[in-house]
OpenMM code with the backbone's topology and positions (N, CA, C; nanometers):
from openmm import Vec3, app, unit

residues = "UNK UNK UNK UNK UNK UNK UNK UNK UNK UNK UNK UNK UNK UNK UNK UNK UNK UNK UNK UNK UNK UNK UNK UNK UNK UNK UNK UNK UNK UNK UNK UNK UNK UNK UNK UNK UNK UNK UNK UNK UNK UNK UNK UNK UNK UNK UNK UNK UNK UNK UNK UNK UNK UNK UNK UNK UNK UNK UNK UNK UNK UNK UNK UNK UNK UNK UNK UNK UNK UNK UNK UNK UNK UNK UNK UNK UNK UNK UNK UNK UNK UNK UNK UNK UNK UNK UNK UNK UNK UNK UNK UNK UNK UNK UNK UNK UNK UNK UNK UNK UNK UNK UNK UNK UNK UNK UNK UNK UNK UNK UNK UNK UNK UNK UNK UNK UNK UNK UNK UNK UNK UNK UNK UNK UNK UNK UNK UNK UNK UNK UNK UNK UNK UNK UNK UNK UNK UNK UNK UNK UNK UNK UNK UNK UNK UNK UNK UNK UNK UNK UNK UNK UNK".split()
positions = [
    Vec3(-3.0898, 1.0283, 1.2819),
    Vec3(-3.0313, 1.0546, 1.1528),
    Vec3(-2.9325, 0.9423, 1.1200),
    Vec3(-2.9190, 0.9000, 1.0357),
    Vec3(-2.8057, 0.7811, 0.9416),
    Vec3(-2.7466, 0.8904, 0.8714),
    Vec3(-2.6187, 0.8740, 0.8123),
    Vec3(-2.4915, 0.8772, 0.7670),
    Vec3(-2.4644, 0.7606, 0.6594),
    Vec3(-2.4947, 0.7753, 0.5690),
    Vec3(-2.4739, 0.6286, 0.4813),
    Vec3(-2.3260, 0.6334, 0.4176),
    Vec3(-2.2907, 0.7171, 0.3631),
    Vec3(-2.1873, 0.7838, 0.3464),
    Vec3(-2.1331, 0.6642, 0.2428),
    Vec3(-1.9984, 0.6533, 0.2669),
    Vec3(-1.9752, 0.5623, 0.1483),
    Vec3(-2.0118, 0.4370, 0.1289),
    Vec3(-2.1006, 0.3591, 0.2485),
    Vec3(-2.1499, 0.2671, 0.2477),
    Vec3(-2.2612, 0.2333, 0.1461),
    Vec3(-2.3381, 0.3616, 0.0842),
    Vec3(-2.4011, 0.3227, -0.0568),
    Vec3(-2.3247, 0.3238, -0.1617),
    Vec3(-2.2114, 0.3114, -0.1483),
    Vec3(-2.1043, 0.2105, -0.2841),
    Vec3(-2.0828, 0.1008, -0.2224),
    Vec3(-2.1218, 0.0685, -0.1399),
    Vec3(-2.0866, -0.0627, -0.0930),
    Vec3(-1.9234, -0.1331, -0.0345),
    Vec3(-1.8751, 0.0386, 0.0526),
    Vec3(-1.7438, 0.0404, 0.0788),
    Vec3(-1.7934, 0.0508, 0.2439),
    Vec3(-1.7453, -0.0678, 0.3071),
    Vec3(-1.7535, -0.0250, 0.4803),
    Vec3(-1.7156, 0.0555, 0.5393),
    Vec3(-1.8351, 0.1706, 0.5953),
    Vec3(-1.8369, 0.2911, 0.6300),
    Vec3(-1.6783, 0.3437, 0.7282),
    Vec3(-1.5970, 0.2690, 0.7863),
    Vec3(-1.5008, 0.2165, 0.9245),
    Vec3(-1.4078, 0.0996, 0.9087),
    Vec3(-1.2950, 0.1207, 0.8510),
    Vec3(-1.2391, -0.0629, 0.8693),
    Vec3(-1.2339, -0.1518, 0.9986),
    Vec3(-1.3334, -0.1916, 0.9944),
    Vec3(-1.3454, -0.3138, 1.1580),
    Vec3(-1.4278, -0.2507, 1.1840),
    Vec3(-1.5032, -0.2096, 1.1492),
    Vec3(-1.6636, -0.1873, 1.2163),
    Vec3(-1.7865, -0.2630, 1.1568),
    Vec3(-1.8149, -0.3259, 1.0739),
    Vec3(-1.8869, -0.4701, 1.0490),
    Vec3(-1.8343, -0.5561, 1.0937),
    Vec3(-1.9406, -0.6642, 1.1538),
    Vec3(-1.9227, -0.8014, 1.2413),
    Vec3(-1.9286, -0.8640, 1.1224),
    Vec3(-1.8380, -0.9840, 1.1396),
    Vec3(-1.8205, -1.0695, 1.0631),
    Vec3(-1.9307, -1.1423, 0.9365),
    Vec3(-2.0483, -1.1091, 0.9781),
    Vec3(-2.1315, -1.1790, 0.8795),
    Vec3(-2.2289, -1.0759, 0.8254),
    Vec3(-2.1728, -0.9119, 0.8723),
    Vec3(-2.2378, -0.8458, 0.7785),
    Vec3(-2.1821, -0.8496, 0.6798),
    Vec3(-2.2065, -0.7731, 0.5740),
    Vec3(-2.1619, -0.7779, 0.4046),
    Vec3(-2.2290, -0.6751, 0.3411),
    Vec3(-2.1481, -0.6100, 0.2606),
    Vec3(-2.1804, -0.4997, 0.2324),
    Vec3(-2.1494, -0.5090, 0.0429),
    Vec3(-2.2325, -0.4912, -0.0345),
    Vec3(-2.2101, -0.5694, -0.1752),
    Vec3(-2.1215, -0.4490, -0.2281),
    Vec3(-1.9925, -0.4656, -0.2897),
    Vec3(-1.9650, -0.3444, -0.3621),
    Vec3(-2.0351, -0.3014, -0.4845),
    Vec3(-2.0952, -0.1953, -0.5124),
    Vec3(-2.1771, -0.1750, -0.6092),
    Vec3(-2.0794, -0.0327, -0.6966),
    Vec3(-1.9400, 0.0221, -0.6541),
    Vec3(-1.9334, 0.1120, -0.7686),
    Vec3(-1.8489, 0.0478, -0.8709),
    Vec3(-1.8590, 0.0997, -0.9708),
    Vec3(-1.7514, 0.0559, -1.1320),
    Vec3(-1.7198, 0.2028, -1.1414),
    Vec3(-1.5902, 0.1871, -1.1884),
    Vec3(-1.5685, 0.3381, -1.2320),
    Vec3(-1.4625, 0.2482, -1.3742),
    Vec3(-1.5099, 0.3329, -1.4935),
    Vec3(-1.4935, 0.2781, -1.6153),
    Vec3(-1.4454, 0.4016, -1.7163),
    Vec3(-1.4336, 0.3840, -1.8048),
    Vec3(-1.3468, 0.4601, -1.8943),
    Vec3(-1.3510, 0.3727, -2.0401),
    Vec3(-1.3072, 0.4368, -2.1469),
    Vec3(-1.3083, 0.3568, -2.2902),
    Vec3(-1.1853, 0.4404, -2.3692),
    Vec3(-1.1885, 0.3217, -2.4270),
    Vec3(-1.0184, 0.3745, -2.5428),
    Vec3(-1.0791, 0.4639, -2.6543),
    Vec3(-0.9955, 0.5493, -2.6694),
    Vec3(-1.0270, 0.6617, -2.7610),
    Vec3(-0.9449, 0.6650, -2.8905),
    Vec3(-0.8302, 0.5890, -2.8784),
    Vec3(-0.7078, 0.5874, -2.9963),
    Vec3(-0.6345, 0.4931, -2.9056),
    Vec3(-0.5989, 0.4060, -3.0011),
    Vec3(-0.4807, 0.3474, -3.0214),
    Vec3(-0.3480, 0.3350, -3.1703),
    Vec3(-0.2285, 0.2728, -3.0406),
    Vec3(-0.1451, 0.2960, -3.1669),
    Vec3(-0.0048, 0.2343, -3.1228),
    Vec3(0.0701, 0.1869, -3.2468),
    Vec3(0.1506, 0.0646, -3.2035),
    Vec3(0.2797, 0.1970, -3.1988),
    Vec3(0.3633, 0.1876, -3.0689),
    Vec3(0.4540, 0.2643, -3.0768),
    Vec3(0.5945, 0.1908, -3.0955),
    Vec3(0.7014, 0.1822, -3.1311),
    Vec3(0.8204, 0.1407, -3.1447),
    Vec3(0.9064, 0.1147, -3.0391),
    Vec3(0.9855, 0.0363, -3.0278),
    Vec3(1.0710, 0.0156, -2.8720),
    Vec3(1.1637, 0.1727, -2.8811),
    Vec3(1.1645, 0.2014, -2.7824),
    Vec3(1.2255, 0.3235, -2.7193),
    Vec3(1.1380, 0.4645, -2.7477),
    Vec3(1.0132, 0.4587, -2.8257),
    Vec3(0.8710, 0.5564, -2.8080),
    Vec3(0.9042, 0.6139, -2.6777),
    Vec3(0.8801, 0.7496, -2.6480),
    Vec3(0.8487, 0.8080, -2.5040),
    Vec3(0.7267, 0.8367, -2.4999),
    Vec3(0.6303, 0.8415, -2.4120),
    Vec3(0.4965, 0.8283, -2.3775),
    Vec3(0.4793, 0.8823, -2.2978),
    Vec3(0.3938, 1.0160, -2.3265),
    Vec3(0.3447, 1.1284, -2.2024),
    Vec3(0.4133, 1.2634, -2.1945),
    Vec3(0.4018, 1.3253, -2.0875),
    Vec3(0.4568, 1.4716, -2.0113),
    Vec3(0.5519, 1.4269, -1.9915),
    Vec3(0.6622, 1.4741, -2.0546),
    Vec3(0.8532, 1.5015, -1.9570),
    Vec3(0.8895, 1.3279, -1.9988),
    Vec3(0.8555, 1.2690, -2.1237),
    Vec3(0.8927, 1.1453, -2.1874),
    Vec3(0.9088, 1.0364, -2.0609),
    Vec3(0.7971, 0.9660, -1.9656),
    Vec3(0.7967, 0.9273, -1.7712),
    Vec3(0.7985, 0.7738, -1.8168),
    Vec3(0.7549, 0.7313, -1.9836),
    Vec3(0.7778, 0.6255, -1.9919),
    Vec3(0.8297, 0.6270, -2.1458),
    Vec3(0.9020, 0.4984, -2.1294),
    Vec3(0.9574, 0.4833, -2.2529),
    Vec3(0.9055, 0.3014, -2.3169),
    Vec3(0.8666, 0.2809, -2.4317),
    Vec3(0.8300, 0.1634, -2.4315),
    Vec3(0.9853, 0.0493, -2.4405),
    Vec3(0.9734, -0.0420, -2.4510),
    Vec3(1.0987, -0.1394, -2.3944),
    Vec3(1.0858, -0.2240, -2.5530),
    Vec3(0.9811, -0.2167, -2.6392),
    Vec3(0.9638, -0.2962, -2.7211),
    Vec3(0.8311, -0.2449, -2.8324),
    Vec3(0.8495, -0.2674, -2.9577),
    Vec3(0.7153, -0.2666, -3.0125),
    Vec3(0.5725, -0.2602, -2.9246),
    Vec3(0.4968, -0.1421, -2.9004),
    Vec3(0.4208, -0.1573, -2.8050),
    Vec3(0.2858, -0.0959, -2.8325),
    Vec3(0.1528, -0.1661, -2.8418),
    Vec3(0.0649, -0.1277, -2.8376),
    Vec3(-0.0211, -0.0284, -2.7036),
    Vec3(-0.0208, 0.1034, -2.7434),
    Vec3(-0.0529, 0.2294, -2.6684),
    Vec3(-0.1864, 0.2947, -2.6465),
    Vec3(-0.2838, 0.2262, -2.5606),
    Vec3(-0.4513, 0.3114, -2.5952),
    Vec3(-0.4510, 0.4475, -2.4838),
    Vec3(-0.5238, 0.5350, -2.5278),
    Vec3(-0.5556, 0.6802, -2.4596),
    Vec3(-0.6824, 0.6308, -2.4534),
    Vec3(-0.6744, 0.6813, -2.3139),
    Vec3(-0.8406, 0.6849, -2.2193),
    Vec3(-0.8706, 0.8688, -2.2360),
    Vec3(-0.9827, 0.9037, -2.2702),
    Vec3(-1.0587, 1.0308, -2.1965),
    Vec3(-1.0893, 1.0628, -2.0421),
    Vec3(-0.9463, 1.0502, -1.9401),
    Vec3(-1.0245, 1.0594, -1.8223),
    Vec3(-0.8419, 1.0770, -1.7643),
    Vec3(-0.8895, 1.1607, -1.6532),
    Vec3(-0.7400, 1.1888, -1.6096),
    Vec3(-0.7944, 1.2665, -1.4160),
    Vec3(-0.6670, 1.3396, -1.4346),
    Vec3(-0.6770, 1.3696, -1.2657),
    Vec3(-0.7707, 1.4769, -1.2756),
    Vec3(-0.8255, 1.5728, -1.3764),
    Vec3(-0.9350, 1.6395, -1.4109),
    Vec3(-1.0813, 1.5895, -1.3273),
    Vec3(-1.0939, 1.4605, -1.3760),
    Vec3(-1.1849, 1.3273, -1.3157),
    Vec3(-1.1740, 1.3373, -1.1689),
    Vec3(-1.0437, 1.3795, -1.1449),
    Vec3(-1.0370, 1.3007, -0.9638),
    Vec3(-0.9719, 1.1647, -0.9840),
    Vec3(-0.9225, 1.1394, -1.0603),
    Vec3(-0.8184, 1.0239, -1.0419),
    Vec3(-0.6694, 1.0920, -0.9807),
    Vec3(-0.6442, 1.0026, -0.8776),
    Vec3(-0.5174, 1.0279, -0.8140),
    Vec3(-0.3818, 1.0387, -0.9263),
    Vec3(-0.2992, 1.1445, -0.8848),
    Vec3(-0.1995, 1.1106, -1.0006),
    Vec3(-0.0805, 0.9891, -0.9839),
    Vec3(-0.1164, 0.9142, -0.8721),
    Vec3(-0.0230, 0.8322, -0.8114),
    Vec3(-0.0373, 0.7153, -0.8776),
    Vec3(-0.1645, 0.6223, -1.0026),
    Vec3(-0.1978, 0.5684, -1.0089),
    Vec3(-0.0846, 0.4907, -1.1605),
    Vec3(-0.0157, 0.6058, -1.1951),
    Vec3(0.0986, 0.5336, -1.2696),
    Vec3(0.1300, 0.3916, -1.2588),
    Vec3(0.1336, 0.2901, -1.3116),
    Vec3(0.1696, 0.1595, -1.2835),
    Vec3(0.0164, 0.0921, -1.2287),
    Vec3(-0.0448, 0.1217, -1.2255),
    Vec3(-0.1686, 0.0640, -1.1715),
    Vec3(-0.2239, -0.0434, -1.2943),
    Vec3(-0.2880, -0.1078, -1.2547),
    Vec3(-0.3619, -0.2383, -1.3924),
    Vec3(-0.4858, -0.2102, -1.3740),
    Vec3(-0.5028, -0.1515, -1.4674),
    Vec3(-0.6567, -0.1065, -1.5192),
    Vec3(-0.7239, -0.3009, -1.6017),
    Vec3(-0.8263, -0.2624, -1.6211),
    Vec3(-0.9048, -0.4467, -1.6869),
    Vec3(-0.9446, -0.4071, -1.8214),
    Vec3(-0.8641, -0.4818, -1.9132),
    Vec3(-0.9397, -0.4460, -2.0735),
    Vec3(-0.9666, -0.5720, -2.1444),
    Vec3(-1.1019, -0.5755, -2.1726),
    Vec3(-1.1293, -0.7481, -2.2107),
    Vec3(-1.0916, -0.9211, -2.0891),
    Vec3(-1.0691, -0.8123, -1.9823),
    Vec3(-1.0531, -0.9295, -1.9138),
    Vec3(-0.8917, -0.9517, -1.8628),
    Vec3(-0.8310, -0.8227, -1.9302),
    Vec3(-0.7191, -0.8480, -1.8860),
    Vec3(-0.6350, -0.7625, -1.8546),
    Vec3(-0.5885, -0.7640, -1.7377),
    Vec3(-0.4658, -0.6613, -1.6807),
    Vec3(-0.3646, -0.5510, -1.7831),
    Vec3(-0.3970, -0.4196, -1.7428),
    Vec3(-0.2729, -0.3185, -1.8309),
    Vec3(-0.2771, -0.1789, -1.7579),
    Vec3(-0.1204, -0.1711, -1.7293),
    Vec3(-0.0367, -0.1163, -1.6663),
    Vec3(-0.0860, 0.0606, -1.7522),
    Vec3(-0.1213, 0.1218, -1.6276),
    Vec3(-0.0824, 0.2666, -1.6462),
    Vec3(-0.0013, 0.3341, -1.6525),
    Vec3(0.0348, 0.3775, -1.8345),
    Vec3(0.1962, 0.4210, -1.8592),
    Vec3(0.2111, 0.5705, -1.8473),
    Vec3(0.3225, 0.5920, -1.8213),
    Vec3(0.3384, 0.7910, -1.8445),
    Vec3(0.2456, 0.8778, -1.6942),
    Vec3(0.2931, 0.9609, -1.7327),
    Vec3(0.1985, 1.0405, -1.6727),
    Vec3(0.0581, 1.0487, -1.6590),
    Vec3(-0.0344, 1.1119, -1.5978),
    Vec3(-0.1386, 1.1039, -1.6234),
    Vec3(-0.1536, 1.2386, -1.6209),
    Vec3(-0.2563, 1.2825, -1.7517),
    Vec3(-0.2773, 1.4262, -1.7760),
    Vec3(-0.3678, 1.4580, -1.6944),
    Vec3(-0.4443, 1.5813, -1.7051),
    Vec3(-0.5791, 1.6311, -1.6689),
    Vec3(-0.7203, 1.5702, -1.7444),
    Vec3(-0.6987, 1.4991, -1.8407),
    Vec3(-0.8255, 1.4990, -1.9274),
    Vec3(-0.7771, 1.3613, -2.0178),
    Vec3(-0.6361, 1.2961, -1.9953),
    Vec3(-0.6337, 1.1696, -2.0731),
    Vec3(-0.5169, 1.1306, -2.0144),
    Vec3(-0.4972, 0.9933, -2.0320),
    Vec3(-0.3856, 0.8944, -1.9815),
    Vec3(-0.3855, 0.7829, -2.0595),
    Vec3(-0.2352, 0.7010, -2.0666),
    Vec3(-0.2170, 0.6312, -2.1703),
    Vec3(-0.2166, 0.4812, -2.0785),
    Vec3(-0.2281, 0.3527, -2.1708),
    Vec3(-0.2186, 0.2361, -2.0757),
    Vec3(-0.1617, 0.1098, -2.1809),
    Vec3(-0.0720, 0.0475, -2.1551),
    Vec3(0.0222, -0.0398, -2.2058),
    Vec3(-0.0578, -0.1591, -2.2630),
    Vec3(-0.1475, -0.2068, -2.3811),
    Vec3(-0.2207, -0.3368, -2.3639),
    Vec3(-0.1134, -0.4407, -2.4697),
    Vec3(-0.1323, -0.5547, -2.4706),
    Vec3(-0.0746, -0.6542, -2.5194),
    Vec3(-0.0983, -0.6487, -2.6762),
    Vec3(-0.2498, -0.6506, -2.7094),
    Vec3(-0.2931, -0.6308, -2.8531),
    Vec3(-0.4016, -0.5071, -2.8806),
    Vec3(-0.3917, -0.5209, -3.0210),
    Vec3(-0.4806, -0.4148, -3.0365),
    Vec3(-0.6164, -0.4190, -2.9717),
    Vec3(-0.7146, -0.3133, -2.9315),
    Vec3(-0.8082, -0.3193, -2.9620),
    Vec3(-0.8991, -0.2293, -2.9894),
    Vec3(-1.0238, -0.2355, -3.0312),
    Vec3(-1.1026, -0.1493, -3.0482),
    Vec3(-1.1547, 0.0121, -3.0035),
    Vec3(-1.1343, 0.1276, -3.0639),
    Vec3(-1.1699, 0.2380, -2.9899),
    Vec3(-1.3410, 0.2236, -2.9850),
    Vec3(-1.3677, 0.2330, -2.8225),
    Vec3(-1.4948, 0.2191, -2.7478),
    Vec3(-1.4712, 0.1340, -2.6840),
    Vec3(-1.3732, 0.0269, -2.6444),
    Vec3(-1.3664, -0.0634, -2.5613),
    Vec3(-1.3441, -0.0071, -2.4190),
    Vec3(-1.4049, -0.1030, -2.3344),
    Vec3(-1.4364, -0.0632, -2.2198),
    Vec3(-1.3017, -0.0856, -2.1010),
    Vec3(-1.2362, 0.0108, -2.0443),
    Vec3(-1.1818, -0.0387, -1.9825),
    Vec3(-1.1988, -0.0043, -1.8147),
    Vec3(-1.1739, -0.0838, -1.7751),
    Vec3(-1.2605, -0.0887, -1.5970),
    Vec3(-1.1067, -0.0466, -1.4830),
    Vec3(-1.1598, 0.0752, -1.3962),
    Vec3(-1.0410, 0.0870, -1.3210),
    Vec3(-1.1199, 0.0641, -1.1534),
    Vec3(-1.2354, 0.0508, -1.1568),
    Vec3(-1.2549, -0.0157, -1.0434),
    Vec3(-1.4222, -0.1435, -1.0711),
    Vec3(-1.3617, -0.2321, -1.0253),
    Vec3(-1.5239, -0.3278, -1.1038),
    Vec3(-1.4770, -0.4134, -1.1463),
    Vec3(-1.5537, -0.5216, -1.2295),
    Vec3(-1.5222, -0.6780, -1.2872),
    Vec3(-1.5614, -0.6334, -1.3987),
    Vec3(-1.4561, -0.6780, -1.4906),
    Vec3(-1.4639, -0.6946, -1.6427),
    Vec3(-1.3770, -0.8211, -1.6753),
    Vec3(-1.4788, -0.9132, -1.7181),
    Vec3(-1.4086, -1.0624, -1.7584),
    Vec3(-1.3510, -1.0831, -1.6353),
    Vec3(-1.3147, -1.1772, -1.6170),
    Vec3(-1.2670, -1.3443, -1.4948),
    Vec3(-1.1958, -1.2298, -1.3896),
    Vec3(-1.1834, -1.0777, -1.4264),
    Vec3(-1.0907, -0.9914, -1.3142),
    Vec3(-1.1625, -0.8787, -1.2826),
    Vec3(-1.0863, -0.8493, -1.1386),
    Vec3(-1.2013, -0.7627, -1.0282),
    Vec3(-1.0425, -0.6430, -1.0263),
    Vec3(-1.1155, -0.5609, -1.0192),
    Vec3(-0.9999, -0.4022, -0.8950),
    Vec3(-1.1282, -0.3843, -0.8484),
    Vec3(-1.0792, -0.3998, -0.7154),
    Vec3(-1.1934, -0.2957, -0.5734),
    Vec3(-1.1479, -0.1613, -0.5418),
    Vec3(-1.2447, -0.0995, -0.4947),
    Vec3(-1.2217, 0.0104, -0.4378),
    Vec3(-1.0647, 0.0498, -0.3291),
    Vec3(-1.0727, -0.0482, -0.2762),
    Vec3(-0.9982, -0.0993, -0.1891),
    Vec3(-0.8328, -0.1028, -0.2562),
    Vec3(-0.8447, -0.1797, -0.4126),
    Vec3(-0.7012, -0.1706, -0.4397),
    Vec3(-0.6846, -0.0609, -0.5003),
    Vec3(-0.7841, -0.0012, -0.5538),
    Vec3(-0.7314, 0.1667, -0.6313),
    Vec3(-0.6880, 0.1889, -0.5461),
    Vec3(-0.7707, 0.2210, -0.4086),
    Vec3(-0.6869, 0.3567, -0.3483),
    Vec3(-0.5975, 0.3034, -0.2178),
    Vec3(-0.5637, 0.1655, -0.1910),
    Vec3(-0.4570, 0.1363, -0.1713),
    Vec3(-0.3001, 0.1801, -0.2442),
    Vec3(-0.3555, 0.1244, -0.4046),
    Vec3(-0.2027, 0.2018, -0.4826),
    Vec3(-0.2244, 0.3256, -0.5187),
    Vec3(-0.2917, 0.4265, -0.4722),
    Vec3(-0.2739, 0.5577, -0.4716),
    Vec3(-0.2536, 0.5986, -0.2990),
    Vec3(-0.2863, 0.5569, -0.2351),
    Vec3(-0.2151, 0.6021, -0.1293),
    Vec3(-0.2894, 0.6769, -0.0333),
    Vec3(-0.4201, 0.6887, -0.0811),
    Vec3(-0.5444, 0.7223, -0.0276),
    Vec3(-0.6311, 0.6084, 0.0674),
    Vec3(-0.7075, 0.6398, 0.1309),
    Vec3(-0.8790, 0.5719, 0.1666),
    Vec3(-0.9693, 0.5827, 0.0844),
    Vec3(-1.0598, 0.4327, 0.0531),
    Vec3(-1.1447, 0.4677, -0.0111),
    Vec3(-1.2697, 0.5767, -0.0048),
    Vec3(-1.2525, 0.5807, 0.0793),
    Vec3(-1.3692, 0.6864, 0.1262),
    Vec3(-1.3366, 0.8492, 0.0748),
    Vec3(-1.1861, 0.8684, 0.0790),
    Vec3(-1.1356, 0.9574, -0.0275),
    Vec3(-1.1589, 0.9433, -0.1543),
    Vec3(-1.1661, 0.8488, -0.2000),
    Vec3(-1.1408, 0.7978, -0.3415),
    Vec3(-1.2721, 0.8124, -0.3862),
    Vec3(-1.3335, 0.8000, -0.3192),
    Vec3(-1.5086, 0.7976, -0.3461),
    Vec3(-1.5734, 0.9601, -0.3570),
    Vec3(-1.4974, 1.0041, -0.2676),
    Vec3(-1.5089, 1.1928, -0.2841),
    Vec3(-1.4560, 1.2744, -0.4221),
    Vec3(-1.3332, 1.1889, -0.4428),
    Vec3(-1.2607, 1.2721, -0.5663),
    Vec3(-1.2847, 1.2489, -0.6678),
    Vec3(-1.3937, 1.1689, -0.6911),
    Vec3(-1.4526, 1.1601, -0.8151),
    Vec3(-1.5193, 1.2702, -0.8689),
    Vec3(-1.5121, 1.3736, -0.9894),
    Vec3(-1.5696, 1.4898, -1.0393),
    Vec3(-1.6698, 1.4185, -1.1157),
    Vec3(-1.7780, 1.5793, -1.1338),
    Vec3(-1.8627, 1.5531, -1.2140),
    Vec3(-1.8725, 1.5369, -1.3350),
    Vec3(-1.7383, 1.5683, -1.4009),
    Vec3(-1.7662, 1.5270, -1.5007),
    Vec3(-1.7784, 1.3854, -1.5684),
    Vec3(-1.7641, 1.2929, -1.4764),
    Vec3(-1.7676, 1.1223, -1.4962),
    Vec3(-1.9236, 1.1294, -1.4684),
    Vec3(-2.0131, 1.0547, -1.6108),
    Vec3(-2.1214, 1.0120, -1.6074),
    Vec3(-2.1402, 0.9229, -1.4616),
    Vec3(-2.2722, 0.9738, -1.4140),
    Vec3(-2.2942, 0.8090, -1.3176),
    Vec3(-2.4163, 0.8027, -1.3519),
    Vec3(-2.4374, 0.6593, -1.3273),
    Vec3(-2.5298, 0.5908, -1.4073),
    Vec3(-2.5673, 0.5061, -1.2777),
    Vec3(-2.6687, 0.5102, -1.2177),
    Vec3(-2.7502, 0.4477, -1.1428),
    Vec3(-2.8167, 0.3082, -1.2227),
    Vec3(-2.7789, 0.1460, -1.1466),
    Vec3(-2.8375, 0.0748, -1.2162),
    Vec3(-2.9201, 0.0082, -1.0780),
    Vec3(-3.0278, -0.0557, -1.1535),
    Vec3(-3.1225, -0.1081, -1.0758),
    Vec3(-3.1197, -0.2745, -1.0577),
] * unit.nanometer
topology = app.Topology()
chain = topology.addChain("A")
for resn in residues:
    res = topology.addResidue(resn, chain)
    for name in ("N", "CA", "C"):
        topology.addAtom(name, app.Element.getBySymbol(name[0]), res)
């Protein structure tokens, strides 16, 4: 019997248990898209129990996806990838939505990537659940069903 276990995301089943010239391709994305945005004012509070406050004129997008999902709630401050570029997870994170700090506007449907390459930047498995405080191999469990997966070939 095999055990593939999280090794079909392409996360090494053991840390230090591949020899050096195996390789194991990471194959999961876990993704999300902006649902609303909106320019909030310097001193805006943002979220449950006001956890952030903006510092300046600040453009604010809401994702559809929260600890509901199986996202850790630890992930506050984390840099999600939008267009290629780094933004900080603000406030709290609800059950079913969370807010994220971007530089400029952009589009509701834009894609934003919390584990995967989008434009010239990568988050691995590895750094999610490093800054949550988990193993990936946890991280790979707490994903709910309600996040589409999409098998690509």
């Amino acid at each position: 019997m095999i055990r593939a276990g999280t090794s079909v995301y392409g996360v090494e089943p053991s840390a230090g248990v591949l020899r050096p010239d195996d390789y194991l391709a990471p194959v999961l994305t876990l993704e999300s898209e902006v649902v609303m945005i909106k320019q909030l004012p310097a001193g805006a509070a943002v979220s449950y129990g006001a956890t952030y406050h903006t510092t300046k004129d600040q453009w604010i997008a809401t994702l559809p996806i929260g600890y509901g999902d199986g996202l850790p709630r630890e992930l506050k401050g984390y840099e999600v990838i939008v267009n290629g570029k780094k933004a900080p997870i603000v406030g709290q994170l609800a059950m079913d939505q969370l807010m994220i700090a971007v530089d400029e506007p952009v589009p509701v449907g834009t894609t934003v990537t919390f584990v995967g390459q989008n434009g010239d930047q990568e988050n691995t498995i590895w750094q999610f659940s490093e800054y949550a405080g988990i193993d990936p191999w946890e991280a790979t469990i707490r994903f709910q069903d309600r996040l589409a997966r999409y098998l690509v070939d």
